[in-house]
C-alpha positions as a Python dict, from the first residue, in 0.01 Angstrom:
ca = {
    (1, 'X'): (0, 0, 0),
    (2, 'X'): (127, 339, -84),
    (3, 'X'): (211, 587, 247),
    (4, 'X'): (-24, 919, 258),
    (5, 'X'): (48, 1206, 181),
    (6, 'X'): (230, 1386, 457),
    (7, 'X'): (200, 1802, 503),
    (8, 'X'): (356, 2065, 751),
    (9, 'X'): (105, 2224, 937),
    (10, 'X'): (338, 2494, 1150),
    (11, 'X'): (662, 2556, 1237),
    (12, 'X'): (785, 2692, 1533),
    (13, 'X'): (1199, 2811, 1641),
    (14, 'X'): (1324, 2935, 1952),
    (15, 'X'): (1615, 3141, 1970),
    (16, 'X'): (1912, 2982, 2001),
    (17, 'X'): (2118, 3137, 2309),
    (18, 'X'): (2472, 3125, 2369),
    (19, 'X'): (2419, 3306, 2777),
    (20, 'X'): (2227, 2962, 2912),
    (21, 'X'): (1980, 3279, 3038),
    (22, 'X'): (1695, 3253, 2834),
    (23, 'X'): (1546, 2907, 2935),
    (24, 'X'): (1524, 2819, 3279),
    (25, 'X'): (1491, 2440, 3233),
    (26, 'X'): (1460, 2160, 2915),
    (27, 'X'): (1098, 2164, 2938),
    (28, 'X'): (1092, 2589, 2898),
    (29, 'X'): (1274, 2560, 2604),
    (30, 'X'): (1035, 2299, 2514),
    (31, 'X'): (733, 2503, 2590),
    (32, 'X'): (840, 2745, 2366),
    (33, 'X'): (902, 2581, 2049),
    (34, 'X'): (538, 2420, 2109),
    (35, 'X'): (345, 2789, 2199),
    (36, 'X'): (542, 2916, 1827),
    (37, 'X'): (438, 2609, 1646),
    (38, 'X'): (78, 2632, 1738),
    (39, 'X'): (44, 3047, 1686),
    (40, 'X'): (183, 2914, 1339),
    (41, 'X'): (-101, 2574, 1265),
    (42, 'X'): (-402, 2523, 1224),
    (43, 'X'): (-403, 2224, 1396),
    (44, 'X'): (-430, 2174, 1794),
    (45, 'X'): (-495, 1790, 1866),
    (46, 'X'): (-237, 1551, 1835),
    (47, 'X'): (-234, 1169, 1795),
    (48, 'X'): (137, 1125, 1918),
    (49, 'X'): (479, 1318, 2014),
    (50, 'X'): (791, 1199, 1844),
    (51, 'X'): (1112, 1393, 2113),
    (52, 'X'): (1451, 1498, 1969),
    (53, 'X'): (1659, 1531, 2201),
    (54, 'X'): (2052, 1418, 2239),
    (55, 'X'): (2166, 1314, 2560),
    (56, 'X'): (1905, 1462, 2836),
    (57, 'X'): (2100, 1214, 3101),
    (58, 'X'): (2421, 1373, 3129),
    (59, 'X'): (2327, 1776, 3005),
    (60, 'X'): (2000, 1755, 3228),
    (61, 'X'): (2020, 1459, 3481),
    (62, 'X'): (1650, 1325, 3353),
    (63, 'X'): (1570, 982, 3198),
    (64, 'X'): (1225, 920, 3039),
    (65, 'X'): (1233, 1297, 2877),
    (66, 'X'): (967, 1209, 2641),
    (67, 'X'): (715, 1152, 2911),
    (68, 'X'): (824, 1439, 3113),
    (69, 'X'): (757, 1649, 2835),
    (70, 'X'): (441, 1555, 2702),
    (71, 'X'): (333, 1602, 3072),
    (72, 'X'): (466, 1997, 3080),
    (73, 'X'): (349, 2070, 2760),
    (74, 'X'): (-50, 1983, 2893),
    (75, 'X'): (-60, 1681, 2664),
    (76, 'X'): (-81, 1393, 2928),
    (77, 'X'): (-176, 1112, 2785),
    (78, 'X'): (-62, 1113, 2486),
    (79, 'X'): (185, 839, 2360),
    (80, 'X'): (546, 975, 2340),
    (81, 'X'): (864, 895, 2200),
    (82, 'X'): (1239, 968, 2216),
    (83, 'X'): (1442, 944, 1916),
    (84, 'X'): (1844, 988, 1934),
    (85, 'X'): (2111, 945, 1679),
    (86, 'X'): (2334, 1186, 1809),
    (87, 'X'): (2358, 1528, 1625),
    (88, 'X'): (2077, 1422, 1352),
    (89, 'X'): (1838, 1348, 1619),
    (90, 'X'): (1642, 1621, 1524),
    (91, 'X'): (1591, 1490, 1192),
    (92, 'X'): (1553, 1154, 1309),
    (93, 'X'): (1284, 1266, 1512),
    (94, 'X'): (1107, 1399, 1231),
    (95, 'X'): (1111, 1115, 962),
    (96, 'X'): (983, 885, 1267),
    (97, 'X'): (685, 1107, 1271),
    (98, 'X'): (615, 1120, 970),
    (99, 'X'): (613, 759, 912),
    (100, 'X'): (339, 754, 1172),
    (101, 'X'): (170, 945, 991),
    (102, 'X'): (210, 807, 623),
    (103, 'X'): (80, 489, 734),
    (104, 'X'): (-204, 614, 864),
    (105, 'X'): (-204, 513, 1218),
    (106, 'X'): (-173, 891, 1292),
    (107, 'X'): (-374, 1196, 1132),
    (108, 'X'): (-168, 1465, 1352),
    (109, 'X'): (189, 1417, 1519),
    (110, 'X'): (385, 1703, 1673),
    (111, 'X'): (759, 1648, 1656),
    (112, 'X'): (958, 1866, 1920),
    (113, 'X'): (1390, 1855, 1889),
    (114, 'X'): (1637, 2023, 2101),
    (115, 'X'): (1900, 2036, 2345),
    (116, 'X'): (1974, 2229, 2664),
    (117, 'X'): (2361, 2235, 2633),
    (118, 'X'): (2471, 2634, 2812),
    (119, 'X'): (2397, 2443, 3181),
    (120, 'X'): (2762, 2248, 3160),
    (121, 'X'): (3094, 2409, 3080),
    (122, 'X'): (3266, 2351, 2747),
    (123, 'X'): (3519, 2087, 2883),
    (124, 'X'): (3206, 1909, 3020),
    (125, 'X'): (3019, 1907, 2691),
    (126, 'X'): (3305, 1837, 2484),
    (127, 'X'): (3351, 1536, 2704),
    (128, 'X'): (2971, 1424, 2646),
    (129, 'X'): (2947, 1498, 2277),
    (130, 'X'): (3307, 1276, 2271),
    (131, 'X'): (3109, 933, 2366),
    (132, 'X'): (2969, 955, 2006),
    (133, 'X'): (3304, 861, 1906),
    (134, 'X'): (3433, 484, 1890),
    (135, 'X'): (3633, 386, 2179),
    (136, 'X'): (3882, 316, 2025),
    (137, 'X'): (3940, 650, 1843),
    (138, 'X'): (3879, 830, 2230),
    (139, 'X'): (4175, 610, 2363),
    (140, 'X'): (4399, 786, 2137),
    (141, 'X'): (4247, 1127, 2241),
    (142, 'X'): (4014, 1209, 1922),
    (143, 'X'): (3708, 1409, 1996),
    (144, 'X'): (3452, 1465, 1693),
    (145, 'X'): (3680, 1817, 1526),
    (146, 'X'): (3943, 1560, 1539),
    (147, 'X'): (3820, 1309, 1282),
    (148, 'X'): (3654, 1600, 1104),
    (149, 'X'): (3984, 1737, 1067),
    (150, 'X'): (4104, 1409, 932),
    (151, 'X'): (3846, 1398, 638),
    (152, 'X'): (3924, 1729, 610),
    (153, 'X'): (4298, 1693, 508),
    (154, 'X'): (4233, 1378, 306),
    (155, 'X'): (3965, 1629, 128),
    (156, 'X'): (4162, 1924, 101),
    (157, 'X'): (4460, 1717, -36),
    (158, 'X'): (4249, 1605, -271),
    (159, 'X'): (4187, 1950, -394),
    (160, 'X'): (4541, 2008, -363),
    (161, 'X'): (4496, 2276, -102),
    (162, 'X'): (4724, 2277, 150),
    (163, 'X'): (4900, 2514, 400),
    (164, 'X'): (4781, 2880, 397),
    (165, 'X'): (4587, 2802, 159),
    (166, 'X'): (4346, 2543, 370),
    (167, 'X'): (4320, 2842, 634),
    (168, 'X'): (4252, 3134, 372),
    (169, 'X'): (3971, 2861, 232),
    (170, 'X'): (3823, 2827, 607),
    (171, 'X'): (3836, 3181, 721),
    (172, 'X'): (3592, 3268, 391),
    (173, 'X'): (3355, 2988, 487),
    (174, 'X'): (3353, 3129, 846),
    (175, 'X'): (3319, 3469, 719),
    (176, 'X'): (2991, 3367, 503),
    (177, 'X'): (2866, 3212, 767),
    (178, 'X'): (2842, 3481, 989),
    (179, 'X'): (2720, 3685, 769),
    (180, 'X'): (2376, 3490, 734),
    (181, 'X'): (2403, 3455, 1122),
    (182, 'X'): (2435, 3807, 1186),
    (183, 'X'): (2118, 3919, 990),
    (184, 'X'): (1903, 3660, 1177),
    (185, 'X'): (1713, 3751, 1485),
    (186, 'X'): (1692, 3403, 1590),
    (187, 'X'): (2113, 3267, 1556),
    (188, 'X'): (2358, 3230, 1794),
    (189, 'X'): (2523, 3476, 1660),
    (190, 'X'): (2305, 3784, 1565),
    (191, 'X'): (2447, 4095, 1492),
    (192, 'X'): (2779, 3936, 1513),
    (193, 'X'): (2950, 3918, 1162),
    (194, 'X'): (3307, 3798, 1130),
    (195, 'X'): (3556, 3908, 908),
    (196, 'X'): (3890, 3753, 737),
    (197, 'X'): (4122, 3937, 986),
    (198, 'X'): (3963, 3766, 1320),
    (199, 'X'): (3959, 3437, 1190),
    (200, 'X'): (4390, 3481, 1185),
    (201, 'X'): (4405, 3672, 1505),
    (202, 'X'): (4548, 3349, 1719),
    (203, 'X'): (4488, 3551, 2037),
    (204, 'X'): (4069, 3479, 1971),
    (205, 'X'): (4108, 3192, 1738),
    (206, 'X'): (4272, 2903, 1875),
    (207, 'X'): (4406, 2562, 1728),
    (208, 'X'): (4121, 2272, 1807),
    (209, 'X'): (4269, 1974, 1602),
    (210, 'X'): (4440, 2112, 1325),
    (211, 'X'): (4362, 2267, 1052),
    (212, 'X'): (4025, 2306, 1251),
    (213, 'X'): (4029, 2604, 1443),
    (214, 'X'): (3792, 2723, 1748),
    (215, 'X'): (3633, 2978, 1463),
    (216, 'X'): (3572, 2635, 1247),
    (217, 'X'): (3323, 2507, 1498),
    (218, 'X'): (2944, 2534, 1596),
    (219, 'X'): (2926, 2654, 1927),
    (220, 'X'): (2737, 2487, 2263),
    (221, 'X'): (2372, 2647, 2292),
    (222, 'X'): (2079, 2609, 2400),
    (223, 'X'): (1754, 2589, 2163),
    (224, 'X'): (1445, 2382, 2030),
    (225, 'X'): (1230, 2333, 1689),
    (226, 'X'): (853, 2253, 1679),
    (227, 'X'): (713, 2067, 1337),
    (228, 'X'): (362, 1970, 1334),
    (229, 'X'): (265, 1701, 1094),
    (230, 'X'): (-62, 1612, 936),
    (231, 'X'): (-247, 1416, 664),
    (232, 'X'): (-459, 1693, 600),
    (233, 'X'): (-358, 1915, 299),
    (234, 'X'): (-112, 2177, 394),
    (235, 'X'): (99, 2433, 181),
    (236, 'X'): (372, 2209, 211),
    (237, 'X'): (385, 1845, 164),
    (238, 'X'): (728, 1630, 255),
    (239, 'X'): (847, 1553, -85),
    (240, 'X'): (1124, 1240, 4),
    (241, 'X'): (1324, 1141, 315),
    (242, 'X'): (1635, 972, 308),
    (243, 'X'): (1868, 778, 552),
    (244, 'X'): (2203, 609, 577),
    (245, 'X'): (2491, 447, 815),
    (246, 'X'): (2843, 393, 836),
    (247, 'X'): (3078, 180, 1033),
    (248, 'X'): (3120, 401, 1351),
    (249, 'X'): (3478, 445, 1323),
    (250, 'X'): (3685, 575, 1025),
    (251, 'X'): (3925, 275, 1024),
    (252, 'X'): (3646, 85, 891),
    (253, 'X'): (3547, 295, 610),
    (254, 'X'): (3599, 238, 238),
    (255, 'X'): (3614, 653, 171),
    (256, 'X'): (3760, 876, 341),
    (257, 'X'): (3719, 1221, 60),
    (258, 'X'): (3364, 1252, 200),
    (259, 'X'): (3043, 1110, 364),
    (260, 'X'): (2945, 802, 228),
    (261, 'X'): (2647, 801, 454),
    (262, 'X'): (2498, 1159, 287),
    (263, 'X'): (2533, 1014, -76),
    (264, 'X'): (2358, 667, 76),
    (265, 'X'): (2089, 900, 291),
    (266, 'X'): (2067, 1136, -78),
    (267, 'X'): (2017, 873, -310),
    (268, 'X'): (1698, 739, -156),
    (269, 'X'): (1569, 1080, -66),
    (270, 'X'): (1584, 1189, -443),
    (271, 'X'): (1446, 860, -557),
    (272, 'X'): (1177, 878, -297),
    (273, 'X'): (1075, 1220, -428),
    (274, 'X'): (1118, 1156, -828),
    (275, 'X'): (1422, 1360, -878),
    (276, 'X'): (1665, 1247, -1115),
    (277, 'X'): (1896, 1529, -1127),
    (278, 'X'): (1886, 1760, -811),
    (279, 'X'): (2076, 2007, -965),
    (280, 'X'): (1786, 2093, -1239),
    (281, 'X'): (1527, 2152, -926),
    (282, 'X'): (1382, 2497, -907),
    (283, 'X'): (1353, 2658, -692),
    (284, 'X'): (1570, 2452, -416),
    (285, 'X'): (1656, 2617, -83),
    (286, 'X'): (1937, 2442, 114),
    (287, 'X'): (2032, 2374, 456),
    (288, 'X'): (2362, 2116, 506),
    (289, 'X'): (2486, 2039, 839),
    (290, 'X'): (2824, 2260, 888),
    (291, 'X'): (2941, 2201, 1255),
    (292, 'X'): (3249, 2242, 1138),
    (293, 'X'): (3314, 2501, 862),
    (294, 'X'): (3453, 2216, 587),
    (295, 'X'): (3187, 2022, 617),
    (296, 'X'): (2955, 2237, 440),
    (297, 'X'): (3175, 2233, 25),
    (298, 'X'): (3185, 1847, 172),
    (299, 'X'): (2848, 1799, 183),
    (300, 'X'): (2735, 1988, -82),
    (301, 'X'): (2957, 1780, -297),
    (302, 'X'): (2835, 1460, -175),
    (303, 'X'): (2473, 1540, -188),
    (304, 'X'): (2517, 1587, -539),
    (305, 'X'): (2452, 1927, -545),
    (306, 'X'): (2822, 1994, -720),
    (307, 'X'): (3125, 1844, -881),
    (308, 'X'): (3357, 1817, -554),
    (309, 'X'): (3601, 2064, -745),
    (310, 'X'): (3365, 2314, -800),
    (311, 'X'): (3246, 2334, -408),
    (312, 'X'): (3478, 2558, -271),
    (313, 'X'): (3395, 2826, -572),
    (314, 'X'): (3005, 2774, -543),
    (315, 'X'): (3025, 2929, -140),
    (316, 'X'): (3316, 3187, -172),
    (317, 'X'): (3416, 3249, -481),
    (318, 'X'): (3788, 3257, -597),
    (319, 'X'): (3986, 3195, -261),
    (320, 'X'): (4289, 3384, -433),
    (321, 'X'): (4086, 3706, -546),
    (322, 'X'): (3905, 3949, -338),
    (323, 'X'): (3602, 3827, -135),
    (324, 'X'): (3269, 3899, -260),
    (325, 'X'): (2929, 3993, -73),
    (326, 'X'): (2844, 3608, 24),
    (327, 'X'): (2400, 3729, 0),
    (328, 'X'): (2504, 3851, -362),
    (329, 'X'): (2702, 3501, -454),
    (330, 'X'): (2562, 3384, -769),
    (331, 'X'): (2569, 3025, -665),
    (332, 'X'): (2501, 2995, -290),
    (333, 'X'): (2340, 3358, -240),
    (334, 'X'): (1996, 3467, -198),
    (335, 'X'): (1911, 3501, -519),
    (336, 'X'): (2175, 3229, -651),
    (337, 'X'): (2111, 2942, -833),
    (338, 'X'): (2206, 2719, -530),
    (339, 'X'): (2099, 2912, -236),
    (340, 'X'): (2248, 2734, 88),
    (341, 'X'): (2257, 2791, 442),
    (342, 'X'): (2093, 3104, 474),
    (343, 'X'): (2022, 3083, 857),
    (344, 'X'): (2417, 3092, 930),
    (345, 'X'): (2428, 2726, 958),
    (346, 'X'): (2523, 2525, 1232),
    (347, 'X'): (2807, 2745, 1257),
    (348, 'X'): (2625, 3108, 1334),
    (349, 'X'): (2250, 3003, 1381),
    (350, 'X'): (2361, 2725, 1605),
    (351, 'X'): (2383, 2364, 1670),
    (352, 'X'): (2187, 2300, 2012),
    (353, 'X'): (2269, 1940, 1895),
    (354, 'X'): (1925, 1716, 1893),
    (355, 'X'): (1716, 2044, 1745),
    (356, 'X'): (1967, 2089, 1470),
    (357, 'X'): (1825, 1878, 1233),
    (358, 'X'): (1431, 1988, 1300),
    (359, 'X'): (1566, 2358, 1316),
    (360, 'X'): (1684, 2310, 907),
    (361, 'X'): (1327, 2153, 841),
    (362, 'X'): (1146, 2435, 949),
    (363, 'X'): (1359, 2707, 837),
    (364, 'X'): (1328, 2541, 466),
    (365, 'X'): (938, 2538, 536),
    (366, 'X'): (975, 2899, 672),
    (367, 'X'): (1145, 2968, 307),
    (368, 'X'): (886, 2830, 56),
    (369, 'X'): (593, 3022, 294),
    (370, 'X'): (747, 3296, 282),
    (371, 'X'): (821, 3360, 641),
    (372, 'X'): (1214, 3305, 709),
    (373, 'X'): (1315, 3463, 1009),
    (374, 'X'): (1577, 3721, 775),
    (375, 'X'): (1365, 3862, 574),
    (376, 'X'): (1697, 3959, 403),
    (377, 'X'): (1781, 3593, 317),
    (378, 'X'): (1382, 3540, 184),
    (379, 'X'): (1459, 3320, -127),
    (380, 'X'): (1215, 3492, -353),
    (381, 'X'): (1110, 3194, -546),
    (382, 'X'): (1185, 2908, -295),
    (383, 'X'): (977, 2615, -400),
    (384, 'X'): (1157, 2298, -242),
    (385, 'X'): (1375, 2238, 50),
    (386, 'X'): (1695, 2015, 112),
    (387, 'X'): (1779, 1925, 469),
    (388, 'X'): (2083, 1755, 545),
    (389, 'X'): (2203, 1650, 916),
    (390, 'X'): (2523, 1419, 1008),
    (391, 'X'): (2499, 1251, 1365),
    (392, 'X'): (2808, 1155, 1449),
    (393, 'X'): (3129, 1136, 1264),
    (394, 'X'): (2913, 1116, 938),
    (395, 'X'): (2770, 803, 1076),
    (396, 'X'): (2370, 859, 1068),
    (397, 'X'): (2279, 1070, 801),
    (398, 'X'): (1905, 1163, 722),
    (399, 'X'): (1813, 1408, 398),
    (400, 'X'): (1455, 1535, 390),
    (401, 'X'): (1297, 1728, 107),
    (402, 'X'): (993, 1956, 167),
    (403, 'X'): (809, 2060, -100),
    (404, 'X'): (520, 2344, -187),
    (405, 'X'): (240, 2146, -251),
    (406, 'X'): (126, 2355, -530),
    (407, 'X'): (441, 2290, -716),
    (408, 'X'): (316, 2137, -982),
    (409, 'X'): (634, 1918, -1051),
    (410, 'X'): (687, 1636, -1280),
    (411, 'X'): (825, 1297, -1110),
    (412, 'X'): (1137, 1148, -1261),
    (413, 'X'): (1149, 777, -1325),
    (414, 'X'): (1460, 674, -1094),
    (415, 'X'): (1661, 330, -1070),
    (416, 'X'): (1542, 237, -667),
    (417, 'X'): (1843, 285, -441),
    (418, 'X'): (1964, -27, -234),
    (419, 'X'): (1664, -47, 61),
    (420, 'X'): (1732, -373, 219),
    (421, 'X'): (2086, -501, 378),
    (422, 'X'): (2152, -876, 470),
    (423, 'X'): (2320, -932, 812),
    (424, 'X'): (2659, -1042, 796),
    (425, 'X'): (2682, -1256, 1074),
    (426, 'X'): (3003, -1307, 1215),
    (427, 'X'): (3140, -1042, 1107),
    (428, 'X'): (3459, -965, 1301),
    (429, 'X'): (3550, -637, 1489),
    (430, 'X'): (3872, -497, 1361),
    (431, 'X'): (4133, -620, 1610),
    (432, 'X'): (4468, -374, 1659),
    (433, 'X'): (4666, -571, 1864),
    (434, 'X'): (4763, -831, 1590),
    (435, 'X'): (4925, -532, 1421),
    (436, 'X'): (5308, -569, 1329),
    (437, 'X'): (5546, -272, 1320),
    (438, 'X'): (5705, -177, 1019),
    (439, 'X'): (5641, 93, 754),
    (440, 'X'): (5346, 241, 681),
    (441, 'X'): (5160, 494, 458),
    (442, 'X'): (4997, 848, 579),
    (443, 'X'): (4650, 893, 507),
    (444, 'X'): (4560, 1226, 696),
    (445, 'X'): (4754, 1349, 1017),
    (446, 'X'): (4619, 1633, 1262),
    (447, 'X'): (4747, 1791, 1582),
    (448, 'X'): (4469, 1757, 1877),
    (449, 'X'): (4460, 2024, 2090),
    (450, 'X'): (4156, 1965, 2279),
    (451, 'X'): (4140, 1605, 2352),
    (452, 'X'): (3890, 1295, 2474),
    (453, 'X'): (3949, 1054, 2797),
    (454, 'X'): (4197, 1305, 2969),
    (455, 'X'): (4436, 1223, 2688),
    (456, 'X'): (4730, 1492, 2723),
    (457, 'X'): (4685, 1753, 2509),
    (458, 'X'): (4857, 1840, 2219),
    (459, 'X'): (4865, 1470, 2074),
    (460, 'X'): (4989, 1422, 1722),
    (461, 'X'): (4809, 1151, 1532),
    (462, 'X'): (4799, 1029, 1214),
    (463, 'X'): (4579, 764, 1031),
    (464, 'X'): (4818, 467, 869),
    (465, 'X'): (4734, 215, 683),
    (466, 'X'): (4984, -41, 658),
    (467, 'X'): (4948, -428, 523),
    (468, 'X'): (4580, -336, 390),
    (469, 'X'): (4488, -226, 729),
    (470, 'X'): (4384, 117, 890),
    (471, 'X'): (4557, 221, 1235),
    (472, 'X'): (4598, 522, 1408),
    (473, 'X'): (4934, 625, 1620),
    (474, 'X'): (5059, 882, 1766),
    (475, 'X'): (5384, 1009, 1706),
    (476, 'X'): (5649, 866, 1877),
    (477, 'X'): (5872, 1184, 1979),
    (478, 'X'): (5762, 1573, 2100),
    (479, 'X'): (5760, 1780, 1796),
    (480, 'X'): (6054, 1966, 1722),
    (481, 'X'): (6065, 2381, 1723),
    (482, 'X'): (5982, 2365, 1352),
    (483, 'X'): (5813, 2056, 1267),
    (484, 'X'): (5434, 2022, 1164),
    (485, 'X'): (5354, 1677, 1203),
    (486, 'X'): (5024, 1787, 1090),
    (487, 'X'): (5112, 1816, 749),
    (488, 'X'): (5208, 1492, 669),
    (489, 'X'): (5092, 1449, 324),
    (490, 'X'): (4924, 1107, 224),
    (491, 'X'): (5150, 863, 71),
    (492, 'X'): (5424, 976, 299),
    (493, 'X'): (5586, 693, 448),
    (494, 'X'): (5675, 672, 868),
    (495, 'X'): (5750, 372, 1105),
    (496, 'X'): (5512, 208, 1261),
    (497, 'X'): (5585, 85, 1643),
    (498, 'X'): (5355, -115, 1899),
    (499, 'X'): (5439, -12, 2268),
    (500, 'X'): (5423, -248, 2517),
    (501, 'X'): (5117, 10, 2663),
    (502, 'X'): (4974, -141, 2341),
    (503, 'X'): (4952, 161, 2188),
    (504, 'X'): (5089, 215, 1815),
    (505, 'X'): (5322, 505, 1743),
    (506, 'X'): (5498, 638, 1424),
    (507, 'X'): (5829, 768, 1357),
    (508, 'X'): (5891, 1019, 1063),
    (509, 'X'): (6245, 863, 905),
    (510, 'X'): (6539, 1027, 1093),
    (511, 'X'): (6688, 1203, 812),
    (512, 'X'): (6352, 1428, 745),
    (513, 'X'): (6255, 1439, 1135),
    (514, 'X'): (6392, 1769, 1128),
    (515, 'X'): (6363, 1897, 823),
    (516, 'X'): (5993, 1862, 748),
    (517, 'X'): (5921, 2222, 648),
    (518, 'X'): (6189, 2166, 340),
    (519, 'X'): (6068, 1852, 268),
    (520, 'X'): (5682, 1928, 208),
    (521, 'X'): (5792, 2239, 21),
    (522, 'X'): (5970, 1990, -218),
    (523, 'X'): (5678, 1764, -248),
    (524, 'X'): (5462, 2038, -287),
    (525, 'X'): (5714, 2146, -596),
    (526, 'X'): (5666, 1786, -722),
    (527, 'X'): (5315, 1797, -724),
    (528, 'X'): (5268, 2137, -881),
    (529, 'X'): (5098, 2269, -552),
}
C-alpha cells in the first residue's frame, strides 16, 4: 500500500542562546518551540509526540524525557517517544513522525527537537558529545573536530589545497557564515558578523585539532524546533526522506574524501521524491549540516549538489581574489542558483545538537511560505527544500525534502536505491593488537589540541594504513621547534611501532625528522601545488 500524503502544518523556532539565560529548564525551552508552532497551525490535537533530544542524562540529569515532556506541555496522555542518533536526532525525530503518519495510524503528530547544552561548561560538553566517538578512536584522544579534521585533510589534499591556503579557504567559509548569522534575529550569533582578519588573530582563534580552528566550529547552545505534521492538505507536503549508516569508526570505512552516509541518505531521498537530477530543481533552498566550517563544500559535494572541485567556488568564490558579498554570490546567495545555508548554519545560527536537524526543516518550510526569520535571506522563489544532518562522525545521516504542494512538478522515473541489507553474521571487529610494526603509509595526520578521555593535550596523530589495514598512532617523539607533524601528506611513508602500553606510534624517518618544512615544500614542488 502506498504511504499518505504527509503536510507541515506549523513551524515553530526558539532562539538559540549562547548566555544559558533565556530558558530556565529543558521543558521551557520545550514550551516554547510548542506555543510558536501552534500560533503558526491550524491544527491543535495531536495523535502522538515523536522527542529529539541528544543526551538529556548527562546535560539535564532526567531519563524518560519524552514523558516528562508531554506532561509539561499539557498533553498527558498522549503516547510519546524519544528518538536519538546523536547530532541528527532532530531529523531523526522527524522522519519517525512522519512515518506515523504516512501509514495512517496517525492523522496529527507534533515532533519537538532540542538540546539544553549552556547548563555544563565547554570541557564538560566536549567530554559528552566525545562518547559519540568509537572507543577506540577516544583512547587515542580524538574528539569529533578531530576526525573532522582528518576527512578534512584527506579532502583538502584532494583539492590540492594545502597550507595557507586550507586556512585562507576556512576563514571565507567562516566569514559567510556569519554573515547569514548576523542578519538573523533568531542565531547564535546575531548581529555578530566575522571578518577575514579575526579568523587569523590566534589571540581569539585558537588551534582545536588542526587545521580546525575554534572559529571552524558550531558553538554549545541552548535551543528547540517545533514541526507539526498532518495528513490533511497543507501548503507544504514532505516531498522524500532519506537515511544512511556507516561503520562508527573511520578505520572501517571504504572513503575517506567525504560522507558516504549523505550520498547513501541522498540517493533514496531523491528517488523517494522523483528527482533524477537535483541540480535541475527549481527553486531549491538548502540547509547542510556545517558544525564544522569544511563540512559544508563536503556535503554539498556529496549530496550531489556539485562536482567536488567546483564546491569551494560555489560558497566563496575565488579563494585567491578578493572576497565577494556572500547574499550577492551567484551560486550559494539569496538570489543564486544554489541558495544554501541562509540561517548561518550550524556554525552562526547554532547547533543546540538534537534540534539541529528539525531547526533546518522548518527554516526550509519557513522559506517556501514565505516567512524566514531574515527577511533579508527570503529566497524569492523558494519552491523545495533540502535538509541535510550528520549525527556523528558522518555516521547517521538523514536528507529530507519539503516541498510546496502547489508545485506542480513532474516525477522522474529513478533506478530504486539499495533499501534492504543482509546481516553479515560473524562479522569480526577490527582487532589492533595483531598489528606488526614496520612501515606504513599516511593517510591524513592532525594535531589535537583539545582532547577525549583526559588524553594529554597536544597529541599528534595520524591515520596509517599499513598491510591493507587502517591504524591510528601517535607520534612517537615531542615535535621539534619547527616541525608540523600535521602536514604529513598522504603517501608519505613513517614507522610504525607497537608499545608495550599497546599503543601504536609512528616515527617520521630520521633524516627528514627535522627537516619537514623543506621537505613538504619539495613535495609540494613535485606535485605542482
Amino acid at each position: 500500500m502506498a504511504p499518505q500524503e504527509v503536510f507541515v502544518a506549523g513551524v515553530g523556532l526558539t532562539k538559540v542562546d549562547l548566555t544559558g539565560n533565556i530558558f530556565s529548564s529543558v521543558f521551557d525551552l520545550f514550551a516554547e518551540a510548542y506555543r510558536r508552532a501552534l500560533r503558526d497551525s491550524p491544527v491543535r490535537s495531536f495523535d502522538a509526540i515523536q522527542i529529539g533530544i541528544m543526551d538529556s542524562e548527562e546535560f539535564e540529569n532526567r531519563a524518560n524525557i519524552a514523558t516528562k515532556i508531554a506532561d509539561q506541555i499539557g498533553l498527558t496522555g498522549i503516547p510519546a517517544v524519544r528518538s536519538e542518533t546523536a547530532s541528527s536526532t532532530g531529523a531523526c525525530a522527524f522522519h519517525e513522525a512522519y512515518y506515523k503518519v504516512a501509514s495512517g495510524q496517525c492523522e496529527n503528530v507534533l515532533v519537538l527537537a532540542g538540546e539544553r547544552m549552556k547548563m555544563v561548561t565547554t570541557e564538560v560538553a566536549t567530554t559528552i558529545m566525545s562518547k559519540t566517538v568509537d572507543p577506540v578512536e577516544r583512547r587515542f584522544g580524538f574528539t569529533m573536530p578531530g576526525l573532522i579534521a582528518l576527512l578534512t585533510q584527506v579532502w583538502m589534499q584532494e583539492r590540492k589545497i594545502r597550507g595557507k591556503g586550507v586556512a585562507d579557504v576556512m576563514a571565507r567559509l567562516m566569514v559567510r557564515s556569519h554573515t547569514f548569522g548576523a542578519m538573523n534575529p533568531l542565531a547564535a550569533f546575531y548581529g555578530k558578523p566575522e571578518t577575514l582578519d579575526r579568523y587569523f588573530d590566534t589571540s581569539v582563534n585558537l588551534p582545536v585539532a588542526t587545521p580546525l580552528m575554534r572559529k571552524d566550529c558550531s558553538p554549545i547552545c541552548d535551543g528547540a524546533a517545533a514541526v507539526i505534521l498532518t495528513s490533511k492538505p497543507q501548503a507544504v507536503r514532505v516531498a522524500g526522506l532519506g537515511s544512511a549508516t556507516e561503520t562508527s569508526s573511520l578505520l572501517d570505512r571504504a572513503n575517506l574524501s567525504g560522507l558516504d552516509a549523505t550520498r547513501a541518505a541522498a540517493r533514496v531521498a531523491y528517488w523517494r521524491a522523483g528527482i533524477a537530477e537535483p541540480r535541475q530543481v527549481e527553486g531549491l533552498v538548502v540547509e547542510a549540516h556545517d558544525a564544522f566550517n569544511s563540512l559544508l563544500p563536503m556535503s554539498l559535494a556529496d549530496l550531489g549538489l556539485v562536482d567536488p572541485d567546483d564546491a569551494i567556488p560555489a560558497l566563496v568564490g575565488d579563494p585567491s581574489q578578493p572576497p565577494g558579498d556572500p547574499v550577492e554570490h551567484p551560486i550559494t546567495g539569496v538570489c543564486g542558483t544554489l541558495p544554501t545555508n541562509l540561517s548561518g548554519g550550524l556554525k552562526a545560527r547554532g547547533h543546540p545538537v538534537g534540534g539541529t536537524g528539525l531547526f533546518q526543516i522548518a527554516e526550509t518550510v519557513l522559506q517556501i511560505t514565505g516567512g524566514f526569520p531574515n527577511p533579508g535571506a527570503q529566497v524569492p522563489d523558494a519552491r523545495m527544500g533540502l535538509c541535510h544532518s550528520i549525527g556523528g562522525p558522518g555516521n547517521n545521516v538523514y536528507v529530507t525534502l519539503v516541498e510546496a504542494s502547489d508545485s506542480g512538478r513532474t516525477r522522474d522515473a529513478v533506478p530504486a536505491p539499495r533499501l534492504q541489507f543482509e546481516s553479515r553474521e560473524g562479522r569480526p571487529r577490527r582487532e589492533d593488537r595483531n598489528i606488526r610494526e614496520g612501515q606504513a603509509v599516511v593517510e591524513a595526520a592532525t594535531t589535537i589540541f583539545v582532547t577525549a578521555e583526559r588524553v594529554p593535550a597536544p597529541v599528534h596523530a595520524a591515520l596509517l594504513s599499513i598491510d591493507g589495514r587502517r591504524v591510528f598512532a601517535k607520534m612517537d617523539h615531542p615535535a621539534g621547534e619547527n616541525e608540523e607533524p600535521e602536514q604529513l601528506l598522504a603517501g608519505q611513508k613513517v614507522k610504525l611501532l607497537v608499545k608495550d602500553d599497546g599503543n601504536h606510534y609512528f616515527q617520521i624517518p630520521r633524516p627528514r625528522r627535522f627537516e619537514m618544512a623543506r621537505i613538504v615544500e619539495a613535495i609540494r614542488r613535485r606535485v605542482g601545488a
